[in-house]
C-alpha positions as CSV (number, residue, x, y, z in Angstrom):
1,X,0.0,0.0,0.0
2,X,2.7,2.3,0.5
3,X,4.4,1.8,-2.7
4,X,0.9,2.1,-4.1
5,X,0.8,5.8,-2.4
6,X,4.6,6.8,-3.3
7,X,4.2,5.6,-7.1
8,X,0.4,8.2,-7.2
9,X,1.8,10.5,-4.9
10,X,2.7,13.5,-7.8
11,X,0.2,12.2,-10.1
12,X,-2.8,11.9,-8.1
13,X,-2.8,12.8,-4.2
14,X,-6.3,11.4,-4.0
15,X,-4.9,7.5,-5.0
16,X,-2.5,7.8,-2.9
17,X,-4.3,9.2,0.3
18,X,-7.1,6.4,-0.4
19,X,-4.2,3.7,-0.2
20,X,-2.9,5.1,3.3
21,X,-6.0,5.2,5.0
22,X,-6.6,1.3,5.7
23,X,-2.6,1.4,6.0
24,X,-3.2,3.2,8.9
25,X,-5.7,1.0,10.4
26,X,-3.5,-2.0,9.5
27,X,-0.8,-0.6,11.8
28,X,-2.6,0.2,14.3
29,X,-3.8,-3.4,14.2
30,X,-0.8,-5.0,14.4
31,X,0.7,-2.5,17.1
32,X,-2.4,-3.2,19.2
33,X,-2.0,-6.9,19.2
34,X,1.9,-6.7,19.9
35,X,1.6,-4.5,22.9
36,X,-1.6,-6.3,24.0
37,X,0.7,-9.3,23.8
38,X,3.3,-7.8,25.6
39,X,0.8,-6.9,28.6
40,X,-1.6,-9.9,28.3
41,X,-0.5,-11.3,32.0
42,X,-1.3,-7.5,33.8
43,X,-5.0,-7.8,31.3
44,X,-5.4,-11.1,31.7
45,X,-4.9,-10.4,35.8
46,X,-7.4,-7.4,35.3
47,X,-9.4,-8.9,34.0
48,X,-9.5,-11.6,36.7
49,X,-9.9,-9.2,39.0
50,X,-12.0,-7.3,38.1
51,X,-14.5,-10.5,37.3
52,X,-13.6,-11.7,41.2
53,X,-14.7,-8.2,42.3
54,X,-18.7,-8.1,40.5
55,X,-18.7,-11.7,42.9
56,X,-18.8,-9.5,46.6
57,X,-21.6,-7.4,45.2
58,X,-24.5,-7.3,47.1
59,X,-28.0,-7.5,45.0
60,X,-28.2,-3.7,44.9
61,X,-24.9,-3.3,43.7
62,X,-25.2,-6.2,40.8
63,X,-27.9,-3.4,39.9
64,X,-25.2,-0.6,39.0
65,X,-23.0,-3.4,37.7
66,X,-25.6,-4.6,35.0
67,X,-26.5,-1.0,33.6
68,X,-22.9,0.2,33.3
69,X,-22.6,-3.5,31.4
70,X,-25.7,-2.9,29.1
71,X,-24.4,0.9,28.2
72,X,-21.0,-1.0,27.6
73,X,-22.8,-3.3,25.3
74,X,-25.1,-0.7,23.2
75,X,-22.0,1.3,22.5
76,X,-19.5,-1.4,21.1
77,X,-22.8,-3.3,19.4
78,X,-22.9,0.4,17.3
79,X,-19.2,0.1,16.9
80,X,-18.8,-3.7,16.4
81,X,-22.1,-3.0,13.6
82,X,-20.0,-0.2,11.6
83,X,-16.6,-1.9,11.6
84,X,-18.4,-5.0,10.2
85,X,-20.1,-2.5,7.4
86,X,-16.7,-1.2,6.4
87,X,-15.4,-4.3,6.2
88,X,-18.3,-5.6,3.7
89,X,-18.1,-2.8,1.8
90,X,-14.6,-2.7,1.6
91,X,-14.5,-6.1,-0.1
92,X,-18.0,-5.5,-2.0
93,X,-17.1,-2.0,-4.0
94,X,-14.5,-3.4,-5.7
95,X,-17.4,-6.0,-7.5
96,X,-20.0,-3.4,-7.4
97,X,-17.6,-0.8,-9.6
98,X,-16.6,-3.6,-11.9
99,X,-20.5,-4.6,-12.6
100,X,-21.1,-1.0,-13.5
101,X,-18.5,-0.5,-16.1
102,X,-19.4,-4.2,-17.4
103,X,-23.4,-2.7,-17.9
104,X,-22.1,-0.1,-19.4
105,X,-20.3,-2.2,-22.2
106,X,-16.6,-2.2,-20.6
107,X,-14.8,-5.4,-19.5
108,X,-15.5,-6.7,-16.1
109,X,-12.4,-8.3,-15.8
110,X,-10.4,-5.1,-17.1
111,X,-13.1,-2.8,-14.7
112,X,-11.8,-5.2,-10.9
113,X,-9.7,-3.5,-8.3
114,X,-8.1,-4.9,-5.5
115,X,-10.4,-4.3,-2.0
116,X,-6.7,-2.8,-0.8
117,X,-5.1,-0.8,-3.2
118,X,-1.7,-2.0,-3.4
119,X,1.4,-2.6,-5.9
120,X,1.3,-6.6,-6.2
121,X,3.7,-9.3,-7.4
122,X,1.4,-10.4,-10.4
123,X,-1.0,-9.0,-12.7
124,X,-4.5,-9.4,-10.2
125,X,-6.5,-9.1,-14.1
126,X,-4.2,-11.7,-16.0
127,X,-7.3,-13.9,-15.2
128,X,-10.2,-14.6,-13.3
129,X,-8.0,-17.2,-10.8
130,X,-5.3,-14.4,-10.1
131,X,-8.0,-11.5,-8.9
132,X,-9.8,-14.3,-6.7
133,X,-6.5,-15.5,-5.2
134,X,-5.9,-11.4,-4.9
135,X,-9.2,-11.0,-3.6
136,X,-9.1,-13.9,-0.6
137,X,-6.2,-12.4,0.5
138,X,-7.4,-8.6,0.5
139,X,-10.7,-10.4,2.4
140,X,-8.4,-12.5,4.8
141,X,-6.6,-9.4,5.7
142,X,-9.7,-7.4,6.4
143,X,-11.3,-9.1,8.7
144,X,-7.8,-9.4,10.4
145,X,-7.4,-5.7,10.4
146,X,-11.3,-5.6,12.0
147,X,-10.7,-8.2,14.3
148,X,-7.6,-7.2,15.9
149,X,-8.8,-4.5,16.1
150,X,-12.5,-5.3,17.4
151,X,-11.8,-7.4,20.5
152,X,-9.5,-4.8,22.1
153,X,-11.0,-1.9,22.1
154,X,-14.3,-3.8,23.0
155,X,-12.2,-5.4,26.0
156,X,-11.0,-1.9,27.0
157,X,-14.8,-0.6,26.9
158,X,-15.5,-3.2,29.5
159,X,-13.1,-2.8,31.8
160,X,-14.2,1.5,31.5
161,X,-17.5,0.9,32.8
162,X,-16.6,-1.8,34.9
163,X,-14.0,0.5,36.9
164,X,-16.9,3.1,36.2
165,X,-19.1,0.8,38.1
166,X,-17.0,0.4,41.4
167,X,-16.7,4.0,41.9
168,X,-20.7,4.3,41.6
169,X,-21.3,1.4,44.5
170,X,-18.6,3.4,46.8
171,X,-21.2,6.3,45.9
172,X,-23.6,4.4,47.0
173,X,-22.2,3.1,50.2
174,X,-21.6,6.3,51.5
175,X,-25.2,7.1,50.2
176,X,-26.1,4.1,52.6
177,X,-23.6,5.5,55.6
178,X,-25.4,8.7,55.3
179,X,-29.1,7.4,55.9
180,X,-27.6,4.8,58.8
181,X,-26.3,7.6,60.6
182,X,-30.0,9.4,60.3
183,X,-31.7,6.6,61.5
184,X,-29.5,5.0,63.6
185,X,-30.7,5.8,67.5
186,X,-28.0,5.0,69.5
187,X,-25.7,7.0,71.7
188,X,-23.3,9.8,69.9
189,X,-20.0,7.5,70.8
190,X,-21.4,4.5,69.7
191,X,-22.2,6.3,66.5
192,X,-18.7,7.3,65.9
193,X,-17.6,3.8,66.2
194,X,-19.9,2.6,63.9
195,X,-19.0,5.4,61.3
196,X,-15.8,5.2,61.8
197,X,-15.3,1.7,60.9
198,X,-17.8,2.0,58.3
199,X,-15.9,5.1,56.8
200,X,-12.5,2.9,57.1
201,X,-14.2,0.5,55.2
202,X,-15.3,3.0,52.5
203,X,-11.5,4.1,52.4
204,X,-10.2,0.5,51.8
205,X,-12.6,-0.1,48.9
206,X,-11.8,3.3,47.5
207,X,-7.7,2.3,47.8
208,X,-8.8,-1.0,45.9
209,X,-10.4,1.1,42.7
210,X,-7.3,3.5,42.3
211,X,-5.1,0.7,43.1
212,X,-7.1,-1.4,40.0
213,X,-7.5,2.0,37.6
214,X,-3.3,2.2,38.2
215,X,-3.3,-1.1,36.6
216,X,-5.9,-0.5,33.8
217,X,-3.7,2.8,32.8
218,X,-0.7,0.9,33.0
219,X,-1.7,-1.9,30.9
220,X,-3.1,0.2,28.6
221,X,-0.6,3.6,28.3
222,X,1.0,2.7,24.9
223,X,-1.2,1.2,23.2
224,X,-3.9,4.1,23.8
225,X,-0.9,6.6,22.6
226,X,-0.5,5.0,19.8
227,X,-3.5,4.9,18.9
228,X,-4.2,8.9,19.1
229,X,-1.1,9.5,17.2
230,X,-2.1,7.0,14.2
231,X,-5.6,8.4,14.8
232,X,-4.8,11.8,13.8
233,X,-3.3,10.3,10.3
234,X,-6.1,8.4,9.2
235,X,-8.5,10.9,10.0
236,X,-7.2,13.3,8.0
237,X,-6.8,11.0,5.3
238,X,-10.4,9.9,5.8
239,X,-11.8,13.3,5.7
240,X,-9.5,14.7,2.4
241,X,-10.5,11.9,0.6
242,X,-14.2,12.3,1.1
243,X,-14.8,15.4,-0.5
244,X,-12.7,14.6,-3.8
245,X,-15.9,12.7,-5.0
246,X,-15.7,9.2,-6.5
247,X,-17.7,6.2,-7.6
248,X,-20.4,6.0,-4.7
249,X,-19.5,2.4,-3.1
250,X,-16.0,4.0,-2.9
251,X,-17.6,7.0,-1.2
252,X,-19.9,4.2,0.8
253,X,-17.3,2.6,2.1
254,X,-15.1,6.0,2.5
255,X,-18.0,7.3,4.9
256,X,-18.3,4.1,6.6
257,X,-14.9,3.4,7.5
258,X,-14.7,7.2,8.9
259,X,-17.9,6.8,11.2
260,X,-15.9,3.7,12.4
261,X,-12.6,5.5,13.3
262,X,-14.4,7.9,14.8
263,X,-16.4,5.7,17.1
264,X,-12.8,3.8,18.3
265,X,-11.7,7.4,19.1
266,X,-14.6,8.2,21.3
267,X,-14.7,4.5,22.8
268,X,-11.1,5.9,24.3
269,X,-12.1,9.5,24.9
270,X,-15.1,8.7,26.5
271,X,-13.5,6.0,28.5
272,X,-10.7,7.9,29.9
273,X,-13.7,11.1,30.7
274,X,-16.2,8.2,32.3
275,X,-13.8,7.1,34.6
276,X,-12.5,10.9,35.6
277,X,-16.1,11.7,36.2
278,X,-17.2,8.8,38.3
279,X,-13.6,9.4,40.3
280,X,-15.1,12.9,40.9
281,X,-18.3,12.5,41.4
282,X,-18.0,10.5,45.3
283,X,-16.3,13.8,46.5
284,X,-20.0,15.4,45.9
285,X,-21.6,12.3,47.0
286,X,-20.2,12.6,50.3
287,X,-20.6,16.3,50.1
288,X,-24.2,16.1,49.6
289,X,-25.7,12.7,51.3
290,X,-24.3,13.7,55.3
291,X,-25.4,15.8,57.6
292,X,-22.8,17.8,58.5
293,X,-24.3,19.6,61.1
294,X,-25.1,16.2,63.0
295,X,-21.6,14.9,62.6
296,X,-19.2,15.1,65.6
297,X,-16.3,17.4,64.7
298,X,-14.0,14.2,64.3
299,X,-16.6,12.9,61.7
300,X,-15.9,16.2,59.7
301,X,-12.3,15.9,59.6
302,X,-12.9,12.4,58.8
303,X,-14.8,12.8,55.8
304,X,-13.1,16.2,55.3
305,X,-9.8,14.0,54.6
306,X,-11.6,11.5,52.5
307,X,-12.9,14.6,50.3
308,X,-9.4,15.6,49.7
309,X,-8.2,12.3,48.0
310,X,-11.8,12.1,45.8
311,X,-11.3,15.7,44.3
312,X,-8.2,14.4,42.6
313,X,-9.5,12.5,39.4
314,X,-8.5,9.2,38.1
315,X,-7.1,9.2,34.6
316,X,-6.4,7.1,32.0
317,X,-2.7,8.3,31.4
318,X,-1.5,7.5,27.9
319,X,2.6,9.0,28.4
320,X,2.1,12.5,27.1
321,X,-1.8,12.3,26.9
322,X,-4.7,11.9,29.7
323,X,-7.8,10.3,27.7
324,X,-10.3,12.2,27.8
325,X,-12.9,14.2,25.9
326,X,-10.3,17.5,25.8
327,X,-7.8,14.7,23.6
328,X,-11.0,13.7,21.1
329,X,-11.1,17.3,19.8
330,X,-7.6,18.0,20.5
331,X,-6.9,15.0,17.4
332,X,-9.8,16.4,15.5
333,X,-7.9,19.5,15.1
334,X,-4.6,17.8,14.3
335,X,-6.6,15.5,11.7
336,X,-8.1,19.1,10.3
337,X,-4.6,20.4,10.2
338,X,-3.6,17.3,8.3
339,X,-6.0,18.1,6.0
340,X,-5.6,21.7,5.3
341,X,-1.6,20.3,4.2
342,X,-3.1,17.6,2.0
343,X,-5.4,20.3,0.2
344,X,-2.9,22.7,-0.3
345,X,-0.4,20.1,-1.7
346,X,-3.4,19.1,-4.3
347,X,-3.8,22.9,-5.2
348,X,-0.1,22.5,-6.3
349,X,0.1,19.1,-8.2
């Protein structure tokens, strides 16, 4: 594909940029997989763990567990749906191209493209046996681009709102605190006692999130900065190649495969925001559910202290990069100043 590119680059930019945008998505396939088999013991232990952990939910907790899991599952069924359509019509336009020109009175044979554009070793139109050998090949190499692709980011979605989910049940255990120390009738001493414990309890689970988000960041950190740094390439290519026009199963597929891309950049982005904002959101839980003005003054400096640790998010940290929303527009603008290059480069050939 890249020869493809360099041999079109001065005659036609368009050919070439259409060659480099599954290039990109190849290599970030392969890159994936290597560091995801680099790191598979620290995901395969996460994963572990994390399973272990839905175990020791009570019935209300299994609760917040399932939702974040069903959101988990309408978002990668969208994504896992348009990868699969790029991938169909990626092998399909080729065939739908070459039936045009051959109702039109041209040679289908002549008329068939390669699914990936690309210099090969033999003439794919010699005959009919060297474009379907091609063709498998282009088709085998598809689906390996999709699927290596597919099972990682949708792994990395799971683990987001499952991490998501554990800071939502602390929420709700203080929630619980909160209306125990209402109702509870006791004396004030035996109430500290029981908050106390209860709060050191809170404090351990919280330890056992961060200490399982460290892990999740870690395991993840290079391959989620490569991924935004690919990102930025293919986008742009994506969105230059768009507008230039085309036969419309190219500009199908073109449109397809960039509603994709975008989706496994916002599985990340939103990832990486989901779990800053559920970090976040228990310092206002506790802030809101107590009465403070029932709460001994130890109580207060209690939760006062617990406050302090749940204002400072959790991140996804990438190396130079925190995932987040801020990062999805921040390679949107990259990918636009990408594209601004490529247009003014077409301007001059």
């Amino acid at each position: 594909m890249t020869a493809y590119a360099f041999n079109n680059l001065k005659m036609d930019l368009g050919k070439a940029i259409s060659a480099l945008s599954p290039f990109w998505q190849a290599i970030l396939s392969i890159v994936k997989f290597f560091f995801f088999m680099v790191n598979r013991k620290k995901i395969l232990q996460l994963l572990r763990d994390v399973w272990l952990w839905t175990l020791e939910a009570t019935a209300e907790e299994l609760e917040i567990i399932a939702e974040e899991n069903k959101n988990d599952a309408k978002i990668c069924g969208f994504y896992f749906a348009m990868v699969n359509i790029s991938g169909v019509l990626a092998h399909l336009a080729p065939l739908a191209v070459a039936s045009v020109y051959a109702w039109q009175g041209n040679g289908f044979l002549n008329s068939l493209d390669a699914p990936l554009k690309a210099e090969y070793f033999f003439n794919i139109r010699q005959s009919y046996i060297t474009y379907i050998v091609c063709y498998l090949w282009n088709v085998i190499s598809i689906y390996f681009i999709i699927y290596g692709s597919l099972f990682i980011d949708t792994l990395y979605s799971w683990l987001v709102h499952n991490i998501s989910a554990q800071f939502r049940i602390l929420s709700l255990r203080y929630r619980k605190l909160s209306l125990m120390m209402v109702t509870h009738k006791s004396s004030e001493i035996q109430n500290d006692e029981i908050f106390m414990k209860s709060i050191v309890e809170c404090i351990q689970y919280h330890l056992r999130i961060l200490e399982i988000s460290k892990r999740f960041s870690e395991a993840y950190q290079h391959l989620v900065l490569i991924k935004f740094l690919i990102s930025c390439l293919q986008l742009a290519c994506l969105s230059f190649i768009i507008p230039l026009g085309g036969e419309m199963a190219d500009q199908l597929f073109n449109l397809s495969f960039l509603v994709a891309a975008t989706t496994q950049l916002i599985l990340y982005c939103h990832g990486g925001q989901k779990i800053k904002d559920m970090s976040t959101s228990v310092n206002w839980t506790i802030y809101e559910s107590f009465h403070w003005h029932n709460l001994s003054v130890k109580s207060q400096k209690l939760l006062l202290f617990v406050m302090m640790r749940t204002r400072k998010p959790c991140e996804i940290n990438c190396i130079f990069f925190r995932a987040n929303l801020n990062l999805f527009v921040w390679v949107y603008r990259t990918a636009a100043s990408f594209v601004a290059m490529l247009m003014s480069l077409q301007n001059k050939i």
